[in-house]
VOPAGU-2260 file (C-alpha; in pm, 1 decimal, decimal comma):
REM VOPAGU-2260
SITE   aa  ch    i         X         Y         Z
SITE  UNK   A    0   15188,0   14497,6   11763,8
SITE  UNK   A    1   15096,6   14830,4   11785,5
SITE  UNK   A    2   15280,1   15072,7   12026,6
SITE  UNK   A    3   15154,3   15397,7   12159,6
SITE  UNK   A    4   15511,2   15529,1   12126,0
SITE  UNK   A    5   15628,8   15425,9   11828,5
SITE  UNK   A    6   15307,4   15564,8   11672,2
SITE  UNK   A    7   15210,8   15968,5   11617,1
SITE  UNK   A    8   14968,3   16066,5   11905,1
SITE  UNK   A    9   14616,7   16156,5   11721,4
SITE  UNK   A   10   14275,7   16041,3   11789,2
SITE  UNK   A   11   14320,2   15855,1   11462,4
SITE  UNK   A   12   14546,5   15614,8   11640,7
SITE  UNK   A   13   14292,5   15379,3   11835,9
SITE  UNK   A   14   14234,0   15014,8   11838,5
SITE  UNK   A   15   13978,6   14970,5   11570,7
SITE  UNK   A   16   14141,0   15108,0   11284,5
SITE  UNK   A   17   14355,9   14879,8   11249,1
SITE  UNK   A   18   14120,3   14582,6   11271,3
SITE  UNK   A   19   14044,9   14551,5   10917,8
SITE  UNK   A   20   14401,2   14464,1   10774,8
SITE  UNK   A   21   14509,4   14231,0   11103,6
SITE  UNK   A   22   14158,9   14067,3   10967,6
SITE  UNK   A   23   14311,3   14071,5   10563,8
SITE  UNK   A   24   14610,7   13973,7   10730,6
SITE  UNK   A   25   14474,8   13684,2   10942,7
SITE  UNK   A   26   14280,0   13507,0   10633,4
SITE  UNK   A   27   14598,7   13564,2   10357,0
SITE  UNK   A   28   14805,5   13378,5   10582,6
SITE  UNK   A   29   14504,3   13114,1   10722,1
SITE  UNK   A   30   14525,7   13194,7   11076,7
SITE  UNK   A   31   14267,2   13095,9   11319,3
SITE  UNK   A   32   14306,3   13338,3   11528,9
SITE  UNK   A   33   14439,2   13717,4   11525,5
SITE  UNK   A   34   14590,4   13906,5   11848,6
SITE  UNK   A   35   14669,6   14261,8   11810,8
SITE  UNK   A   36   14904,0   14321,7   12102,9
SITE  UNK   A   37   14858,0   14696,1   12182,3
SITE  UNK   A   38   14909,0   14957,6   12433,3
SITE  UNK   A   39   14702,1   15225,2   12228,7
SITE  UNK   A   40   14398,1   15358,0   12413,6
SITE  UNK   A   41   14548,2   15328,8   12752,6
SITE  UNK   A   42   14299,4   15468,6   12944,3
SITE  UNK   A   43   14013,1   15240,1   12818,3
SITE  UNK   A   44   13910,4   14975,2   13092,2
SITE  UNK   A   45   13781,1   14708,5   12779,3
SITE  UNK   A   46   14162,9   14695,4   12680,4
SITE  UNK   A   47   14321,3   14721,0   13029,8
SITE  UNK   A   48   14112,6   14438,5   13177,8
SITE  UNK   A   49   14312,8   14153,0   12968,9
SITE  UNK   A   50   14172,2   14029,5   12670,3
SITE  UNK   A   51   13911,6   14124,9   12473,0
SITE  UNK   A   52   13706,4   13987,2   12174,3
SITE  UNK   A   53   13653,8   14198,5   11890,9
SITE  UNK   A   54   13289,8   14138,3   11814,3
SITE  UNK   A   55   13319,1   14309,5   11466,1
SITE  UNK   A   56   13600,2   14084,8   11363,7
SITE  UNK   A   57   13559,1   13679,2   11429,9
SITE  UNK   A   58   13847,7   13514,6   11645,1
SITE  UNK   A   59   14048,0   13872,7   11664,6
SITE  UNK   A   60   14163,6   13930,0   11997,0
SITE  UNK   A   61   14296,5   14214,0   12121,2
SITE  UNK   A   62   14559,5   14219,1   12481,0
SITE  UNK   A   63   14826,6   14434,5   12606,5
SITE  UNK   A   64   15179,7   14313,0   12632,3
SITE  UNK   A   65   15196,4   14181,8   12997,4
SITE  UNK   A   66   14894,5   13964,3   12893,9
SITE  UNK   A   67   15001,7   13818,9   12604,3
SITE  UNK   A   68   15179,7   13446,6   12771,8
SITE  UNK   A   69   14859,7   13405,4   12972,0
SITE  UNK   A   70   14615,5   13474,8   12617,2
SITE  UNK   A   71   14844,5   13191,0   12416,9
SITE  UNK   A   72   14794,1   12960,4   12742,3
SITE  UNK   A   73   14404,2   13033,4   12711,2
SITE  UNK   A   74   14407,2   12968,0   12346,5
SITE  UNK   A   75   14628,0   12649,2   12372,3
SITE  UNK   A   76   14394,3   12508,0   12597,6
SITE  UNK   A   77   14102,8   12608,8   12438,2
SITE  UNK   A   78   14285,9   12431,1   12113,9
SITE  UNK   A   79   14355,5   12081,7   12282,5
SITE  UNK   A   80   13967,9   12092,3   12368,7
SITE  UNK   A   81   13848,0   12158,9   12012,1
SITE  UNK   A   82   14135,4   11864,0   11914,7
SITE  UNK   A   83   13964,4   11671,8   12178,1
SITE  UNK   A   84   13595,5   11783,7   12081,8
SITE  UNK   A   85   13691,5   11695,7   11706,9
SITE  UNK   A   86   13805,9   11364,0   11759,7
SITE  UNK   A   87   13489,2   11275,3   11931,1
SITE  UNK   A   88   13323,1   11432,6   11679,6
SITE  UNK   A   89   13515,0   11176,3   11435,9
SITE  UNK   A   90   13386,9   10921,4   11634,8
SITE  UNK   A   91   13074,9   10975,1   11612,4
SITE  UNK   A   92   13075,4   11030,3   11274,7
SITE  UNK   A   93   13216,3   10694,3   11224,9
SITE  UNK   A   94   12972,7   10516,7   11474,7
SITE  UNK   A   95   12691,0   10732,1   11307,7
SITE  UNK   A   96   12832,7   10620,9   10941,7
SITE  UNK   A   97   12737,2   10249,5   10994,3
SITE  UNK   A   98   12392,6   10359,7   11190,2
SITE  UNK   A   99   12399,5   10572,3   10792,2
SITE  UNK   A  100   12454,0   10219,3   10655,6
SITE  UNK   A  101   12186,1   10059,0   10804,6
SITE  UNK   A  102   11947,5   10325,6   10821,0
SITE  UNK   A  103   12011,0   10313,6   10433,0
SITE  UNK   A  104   11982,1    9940,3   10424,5
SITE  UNK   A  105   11626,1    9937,8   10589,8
SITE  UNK   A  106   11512,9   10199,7   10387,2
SITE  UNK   A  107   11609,2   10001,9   10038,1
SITE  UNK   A  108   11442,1    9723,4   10210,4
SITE  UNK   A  109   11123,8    9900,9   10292,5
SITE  UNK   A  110   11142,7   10096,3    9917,3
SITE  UNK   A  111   11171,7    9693,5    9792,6
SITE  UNK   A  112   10954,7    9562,9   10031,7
SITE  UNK   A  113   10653,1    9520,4    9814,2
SITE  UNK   A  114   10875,2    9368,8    9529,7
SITE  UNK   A  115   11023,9    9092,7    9839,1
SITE  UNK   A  116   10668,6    9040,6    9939,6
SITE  UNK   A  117   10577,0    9005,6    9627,5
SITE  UNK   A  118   10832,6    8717,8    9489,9
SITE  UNK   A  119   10758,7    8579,0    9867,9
SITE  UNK   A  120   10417,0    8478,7    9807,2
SITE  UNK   A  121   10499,4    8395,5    9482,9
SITE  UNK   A  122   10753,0    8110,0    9641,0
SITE  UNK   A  123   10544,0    8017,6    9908,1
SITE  UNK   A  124   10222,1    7982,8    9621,3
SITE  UNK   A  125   10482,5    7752,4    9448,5
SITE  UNK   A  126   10570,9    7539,1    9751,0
SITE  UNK   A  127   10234,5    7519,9    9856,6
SITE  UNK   A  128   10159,3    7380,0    9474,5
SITE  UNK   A  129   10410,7    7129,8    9504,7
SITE  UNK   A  130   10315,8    7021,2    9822,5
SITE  UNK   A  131    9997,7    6961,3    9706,9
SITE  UNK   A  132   10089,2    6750,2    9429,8
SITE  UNK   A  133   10284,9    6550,6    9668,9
SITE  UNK   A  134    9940,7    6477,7    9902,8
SITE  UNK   A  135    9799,1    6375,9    9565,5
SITE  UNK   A  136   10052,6    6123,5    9497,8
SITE  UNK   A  137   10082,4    6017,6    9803,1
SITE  UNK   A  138    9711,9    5916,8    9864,3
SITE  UNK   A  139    9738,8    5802,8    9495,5
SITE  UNK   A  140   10030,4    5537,5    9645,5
SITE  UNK   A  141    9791,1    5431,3    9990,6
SITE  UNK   A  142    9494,3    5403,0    9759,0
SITE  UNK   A  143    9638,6    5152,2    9497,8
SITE  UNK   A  144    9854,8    4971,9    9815,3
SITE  UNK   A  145    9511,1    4933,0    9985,5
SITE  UNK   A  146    9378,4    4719,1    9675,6
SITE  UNK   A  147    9676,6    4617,1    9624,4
SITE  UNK   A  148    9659,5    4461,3   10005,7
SITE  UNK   A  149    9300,8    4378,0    9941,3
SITE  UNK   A  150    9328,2    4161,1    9624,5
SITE  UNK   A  151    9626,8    3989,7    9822,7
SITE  UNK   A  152    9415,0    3905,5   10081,6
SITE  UNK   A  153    9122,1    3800,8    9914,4
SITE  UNK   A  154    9364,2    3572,0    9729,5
SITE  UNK   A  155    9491,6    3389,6   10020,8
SITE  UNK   A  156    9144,6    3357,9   10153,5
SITE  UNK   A  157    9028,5    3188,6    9821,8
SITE  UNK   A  158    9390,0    2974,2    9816,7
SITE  UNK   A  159    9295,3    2905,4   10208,3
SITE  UNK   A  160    9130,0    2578,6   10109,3
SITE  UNK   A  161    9468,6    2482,6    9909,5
SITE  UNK   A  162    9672,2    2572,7   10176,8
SITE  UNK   A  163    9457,7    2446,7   10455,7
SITE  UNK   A  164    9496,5    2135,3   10226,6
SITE  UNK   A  165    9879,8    2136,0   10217,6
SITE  UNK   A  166    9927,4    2201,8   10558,1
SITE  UNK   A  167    9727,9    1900,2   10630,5
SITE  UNK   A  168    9927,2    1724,5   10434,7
SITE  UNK   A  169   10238,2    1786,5   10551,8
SITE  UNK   A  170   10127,4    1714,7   10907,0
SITE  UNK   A  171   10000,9    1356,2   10767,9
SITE  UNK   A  172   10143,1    1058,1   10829,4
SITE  UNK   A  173   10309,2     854,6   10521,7
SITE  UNK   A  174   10016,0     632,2   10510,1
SITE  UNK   A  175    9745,8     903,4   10567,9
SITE  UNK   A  176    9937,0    1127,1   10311,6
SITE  UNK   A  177    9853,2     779,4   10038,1
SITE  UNK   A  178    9519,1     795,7   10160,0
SITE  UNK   A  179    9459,4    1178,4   10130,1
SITE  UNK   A  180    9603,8    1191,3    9779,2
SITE  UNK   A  181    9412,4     867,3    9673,4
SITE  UNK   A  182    9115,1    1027,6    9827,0
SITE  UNK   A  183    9149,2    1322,0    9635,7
SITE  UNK   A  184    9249,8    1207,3    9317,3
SITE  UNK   A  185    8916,9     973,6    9352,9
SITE  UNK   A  186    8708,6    1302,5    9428,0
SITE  UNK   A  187    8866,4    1479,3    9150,4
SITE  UNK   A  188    8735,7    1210,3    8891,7
């Protein structure tokens, strides 16, 4: 605080000059902000009219005494909103960390994509191989149960006569069965 009548009336007494160490001051002691409360220069409007920013200095502030209760109200609320302001900013940063994640994700993906493709087609040329070999055996299997069908059939049409034979047998009489065999047992001879 700097008093006009506590300090030596010159023209060296005036606001700025002591700007520099409040400054030096401010940063030693890691301040955000720096008020010089002063009722030097009272005839200049800029300090009269409540507070002002020093533009030379970042976050110095200069007020008179009567203002001083209504500047610490302005800062406080001006420091809830950057509390406020930073925890959204957290937020964000959080939300936008896992968009980071998966941003990062796609781009390993598309960096690997040619290397996926790659062992893709590579997989699908093998299962296209096996299936392949699996059509092959499989027509393989119809073709040989086809003959297989075939030479059963042409059997039983070349036994036909035989069972034809039997089946008239069976449906014969005990006395026509005597007959039949004796008939061809004669025809075999």
């Amino acid at each position: 605080m700097k008093d006009e009548f506590l300090i030596k009336k010159t023209d060296e007494n005036k606001n700025h000059k002591h700007y520099e160490k409040l400054h030096k001051d401010r940063l030693k002691s890691g301040c955000e902000y720096a008020f010089l409360v002063s009722t030097l220069e009272p005839k200049n409007k800029l300090f009269s009219s409540g507070m002002t920013l020093v533009h030379d200095y970042p976050k110095m502030i200069v007020v008179r005494p009567a203002n001083v209760i209504s500047s610490i109200i302005t800062l406080r609320t001006f420091a809830l909103e950057k509390v406020r302001l930073q925890k959204e900013l957290e937020n964000a940063l959080a939300k936008n960390a896992d968009a980071k994640i998966y941003a990062d994700k796609i781009r390993y993906l598309q960096a690997k994509s040619p290397e996926f493709l790659e062992k893709i087609h590579l997989a699908v040329a093998k299962q296209i191989k096996l299936i392949e070999k699996n059509i092959t055996g499989a027509n393989s299997i119809l073709k040989r149960s086809k003959e297989q069908r075939s030479l059963c059939i042409d059997q039983i049409l070349e036994n036909a006569t035989l069972w034809g034979g039997f089946i008239k047998d069976i449906s014969l009489s005990d006395n026509d069965l005597e007959e039949s065999i004796n008939f061809q047992e004669w025809e075999a001879a």
